[in-house]
C-alpha positions in Angstrom: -2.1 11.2 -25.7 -2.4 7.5 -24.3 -0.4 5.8 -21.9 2.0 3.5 -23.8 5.8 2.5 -23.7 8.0 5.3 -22.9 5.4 8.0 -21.7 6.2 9.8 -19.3 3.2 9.0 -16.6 2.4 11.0 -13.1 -0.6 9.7 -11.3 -2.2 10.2 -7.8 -3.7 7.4 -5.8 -5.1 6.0 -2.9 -5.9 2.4 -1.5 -8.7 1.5 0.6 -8.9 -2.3 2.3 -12.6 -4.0 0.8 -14.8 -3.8 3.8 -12.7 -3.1 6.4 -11.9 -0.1 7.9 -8.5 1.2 6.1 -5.8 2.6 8.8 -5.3 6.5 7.9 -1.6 5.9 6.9 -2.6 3.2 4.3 -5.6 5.7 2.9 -3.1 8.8 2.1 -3.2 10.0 -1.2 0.4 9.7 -2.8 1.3 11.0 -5.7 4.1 9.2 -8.5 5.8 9.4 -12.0 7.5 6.8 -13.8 8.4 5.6 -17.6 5.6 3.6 -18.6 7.5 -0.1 -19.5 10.4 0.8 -18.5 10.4 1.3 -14.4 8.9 -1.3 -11.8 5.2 -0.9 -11.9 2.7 -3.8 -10.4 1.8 -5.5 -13.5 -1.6 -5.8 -12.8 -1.4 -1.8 -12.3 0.1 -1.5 -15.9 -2.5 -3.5 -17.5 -5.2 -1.4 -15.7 -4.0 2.1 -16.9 -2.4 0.8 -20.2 -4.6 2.8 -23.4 -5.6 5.7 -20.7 -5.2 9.6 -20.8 -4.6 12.6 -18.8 -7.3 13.2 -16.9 -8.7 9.6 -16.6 -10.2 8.1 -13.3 -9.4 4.2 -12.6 -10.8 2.6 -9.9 -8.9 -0.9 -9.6 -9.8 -4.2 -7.2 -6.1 -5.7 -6.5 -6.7 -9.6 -4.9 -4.4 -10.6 -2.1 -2.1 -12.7 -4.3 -1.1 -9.5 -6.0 -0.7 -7.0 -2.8 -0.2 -7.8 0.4 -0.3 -12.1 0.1 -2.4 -13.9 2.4 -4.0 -13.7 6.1 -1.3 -15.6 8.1 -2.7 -17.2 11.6 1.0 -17.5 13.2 1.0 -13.9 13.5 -2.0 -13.2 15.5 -0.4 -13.7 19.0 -1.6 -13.1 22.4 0.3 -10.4 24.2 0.6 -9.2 28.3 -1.6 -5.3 28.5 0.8 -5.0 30.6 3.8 -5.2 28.6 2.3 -2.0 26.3 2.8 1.6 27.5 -0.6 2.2 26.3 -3.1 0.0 27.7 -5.7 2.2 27.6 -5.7 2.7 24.3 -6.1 -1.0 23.5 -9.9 -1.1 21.6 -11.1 -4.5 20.2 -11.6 -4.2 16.3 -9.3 -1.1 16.3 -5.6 -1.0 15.5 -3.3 -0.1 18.1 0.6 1.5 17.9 3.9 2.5 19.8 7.2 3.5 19.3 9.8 2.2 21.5 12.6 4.8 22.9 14.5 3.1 19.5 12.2 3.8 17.3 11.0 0.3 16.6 7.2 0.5 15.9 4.8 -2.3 17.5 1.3 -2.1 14.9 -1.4 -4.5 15.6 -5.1 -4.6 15.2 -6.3 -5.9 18.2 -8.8 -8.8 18.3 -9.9 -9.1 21.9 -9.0 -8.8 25.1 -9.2 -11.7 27.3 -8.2 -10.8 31.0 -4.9 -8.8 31.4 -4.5 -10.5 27.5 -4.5 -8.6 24.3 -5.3 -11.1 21.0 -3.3 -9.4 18.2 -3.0 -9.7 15.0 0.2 -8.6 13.7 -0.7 -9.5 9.8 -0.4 -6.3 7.1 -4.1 -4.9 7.2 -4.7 -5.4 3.7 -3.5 -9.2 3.9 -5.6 -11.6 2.7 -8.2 -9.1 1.6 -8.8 -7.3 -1.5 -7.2 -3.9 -2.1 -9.0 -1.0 -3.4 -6.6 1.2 -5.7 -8.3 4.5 -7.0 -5.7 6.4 -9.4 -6.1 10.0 -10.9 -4.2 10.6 -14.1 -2.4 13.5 -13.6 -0.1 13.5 -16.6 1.0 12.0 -19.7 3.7 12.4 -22.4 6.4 11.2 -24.5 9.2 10.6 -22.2 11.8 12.5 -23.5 15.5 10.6 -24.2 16.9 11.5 -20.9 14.1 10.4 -18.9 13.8 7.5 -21.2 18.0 6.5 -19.9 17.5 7.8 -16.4 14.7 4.9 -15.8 17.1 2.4 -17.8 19.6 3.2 -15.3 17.6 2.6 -12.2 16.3 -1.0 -13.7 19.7 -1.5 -14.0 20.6 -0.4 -9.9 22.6 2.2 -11.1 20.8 5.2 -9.3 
């Protein structure tokens, strides 16, 4: 069968960032099933697995505009080595992380160091570059009525 309104569609994909090095987080597999044209799917997404079967392999280029948005320069900031409980982990071209006693989580990829001065870069990784989606079709079928109403009802913020 062929992906087209109201099948029932489970896939399994991964993203990669065009020629950067893609953060292990970003690179996980994940799998997902939906209603095709009936749940929240990235149009550009839809368009490229619309017509396809179970067992298909797309490999899909998504442009900033349609994934993360632009490179913004107001977030690249410079920052105190100091002021990070990991210092020493700070590696130019490499992205660093903590997690405050909160919880809160400080990302950034770090750009250089300058003195006791870290340049970061606080953007998304993937903004302003091109996303690399590969998708496994896992699974495709008529959706059956329930489903069908189930995915109505969550367009709808009912669940």
């Amino acid at each position: 069968m062929n992906i087209e309104r109201d099948s029932f569609v489970r896939l399994k994909y991964f993203m990669e960032i065009e020629g950067e090095k893609t953060p292990e987080w970003f690179s996980r597999p994940l799998e997902v099933s939906f209603i095709f044209g009936r749940e929240a799917i990235p149009a550009i997404i839809e368009r490229a697995i619309n017509g396809k079967s179970e067992g298909e392999k797309v490999d899909l280029t998504i442009p900033p505009q349609s994934a993360y948005g632009p490179h913004l320069s107001y977030l690249v900031k410079e920052v105190d080595l100091k002021s990070l409980k990991h210092p020493e982990k700070v590696i130019p071209g490499e992205w660093y992380e903590e997690v405050s006693p909160y919880g809160s989580r400080t990302f950034f990829k770090v750009i250089e160091i300058r003195g006791d001065k870290v340049i970061a870069d606080f953007n998304h990784p993937a903004a302003g570059k091109n996303v690399l989606m590969k998708i496994d079709i896992l699974e495709v079928r008529p959706a059956t009525a329930y489903e069908i109403m189930s995915a109505e009802l969550r367009a709808c913020g009912g669940g």
